[in-house]
N, C-alpha and C positions, 0 to 999 in steps of 0.2 A: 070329586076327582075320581077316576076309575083309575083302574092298576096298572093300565099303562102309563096312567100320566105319571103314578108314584113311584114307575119302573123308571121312568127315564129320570125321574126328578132325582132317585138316588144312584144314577148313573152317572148322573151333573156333579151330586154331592162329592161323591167320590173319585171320580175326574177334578174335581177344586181341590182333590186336600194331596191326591196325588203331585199335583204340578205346586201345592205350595210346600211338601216335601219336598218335590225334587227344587224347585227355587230355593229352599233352606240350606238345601244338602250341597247347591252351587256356592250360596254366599258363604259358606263353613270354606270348600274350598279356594274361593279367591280372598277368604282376609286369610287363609293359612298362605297362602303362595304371596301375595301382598306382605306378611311377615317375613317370611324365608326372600323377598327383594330386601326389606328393609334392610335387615340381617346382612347380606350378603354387600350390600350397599358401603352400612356401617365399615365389614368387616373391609372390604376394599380400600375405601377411605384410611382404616387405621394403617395397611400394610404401603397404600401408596404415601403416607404424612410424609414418614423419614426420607422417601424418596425424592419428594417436594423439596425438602429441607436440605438435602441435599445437592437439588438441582439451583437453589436462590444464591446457597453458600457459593454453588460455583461461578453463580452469573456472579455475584458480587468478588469472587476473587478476580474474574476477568476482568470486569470494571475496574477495580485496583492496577491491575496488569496492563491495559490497556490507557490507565491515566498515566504510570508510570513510563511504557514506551514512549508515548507522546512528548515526557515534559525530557528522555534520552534523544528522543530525535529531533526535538526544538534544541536543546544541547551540542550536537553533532551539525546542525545548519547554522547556530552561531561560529563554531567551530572552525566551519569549513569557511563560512564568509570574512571571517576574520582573517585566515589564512589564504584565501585569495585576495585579499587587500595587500597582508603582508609582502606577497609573490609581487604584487602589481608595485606596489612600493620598491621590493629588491630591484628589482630588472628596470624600473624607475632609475635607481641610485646607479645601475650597471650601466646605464646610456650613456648618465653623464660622468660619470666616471669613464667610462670606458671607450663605448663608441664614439662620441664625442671629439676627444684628442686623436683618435684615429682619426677620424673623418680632418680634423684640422691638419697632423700630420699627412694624412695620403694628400692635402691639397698643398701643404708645405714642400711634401717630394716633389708632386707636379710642377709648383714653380719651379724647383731644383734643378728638375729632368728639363724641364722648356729654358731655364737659364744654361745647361750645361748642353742643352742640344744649339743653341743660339753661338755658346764658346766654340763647339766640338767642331762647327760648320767653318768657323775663321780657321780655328786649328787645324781645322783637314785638309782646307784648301790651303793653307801656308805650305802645309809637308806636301801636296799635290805640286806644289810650285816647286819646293824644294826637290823633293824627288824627281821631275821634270827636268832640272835644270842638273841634278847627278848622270841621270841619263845621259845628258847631252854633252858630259862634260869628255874632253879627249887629255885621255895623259895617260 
């Protein structure tokens, strides 16, 4: 080997140990930054728990809330159906109670009025005769 070849060869040497420094002095700091994730991770985690724990407590009171309105508003439609039966039932009883005998009276008046229009007509024309024959009378 002459000196150039042993110039470059520990040029080479020393070029390898330089880049396996600096590759060393890399992986120091990507498991140090790798840690301070970890770290940072963990620390996230513990601050967001109670917030978690707080947010299930809430789904699960809304669920509570939400099964309770339902079984109020299944409550308020028996409620109401019940009470529009009752209405339907009342105004039922009101018909025949009530409209009923009217409807049979206004047709009892009708025969009334048609029997006393029937009278009224002999009666008017009797007093037409009679009145007729006052007119005519001389004294």
């Amino acid at each position: 080997m002459t000196g150039w070849e042993l110039l470059f060869l520990g040029i080479i040497a020393a070029a390898l140990v330089a880049m396996a420094a600096a590759q060393m002095i890399v992986a120091r700091e990507v498991a140090k930054m790798a840690r301070q994730t970890i770290e940072t991770t963990q620390e996230f985690r513990r601050e967001l728990r109670p917030i978690v724990e707080k947010l299930q407590k809430i789904a699960d009171d809304a669920g509570k809330v939400t099964s309770l309105a339902l079984v109020q508003v299944e409550r308020v439609d028996l409620a109401l159906a019940s009470t529009a039966e009752r209405i339907d039932e009342v105004l039922s009883a009101v018909q025949e109670a009530v409209v009923q005998p009217i409807r049979q009276g206004t047709a009892i008046l009708a025969g009334v009025k048609a029997a006393l229009a029937l009278f009224g007509r002999n009666v008017g024309a009797t007093r037409r005769t009679h009145e007729e024959d006052d007119a005519l009378f001389i004294g």
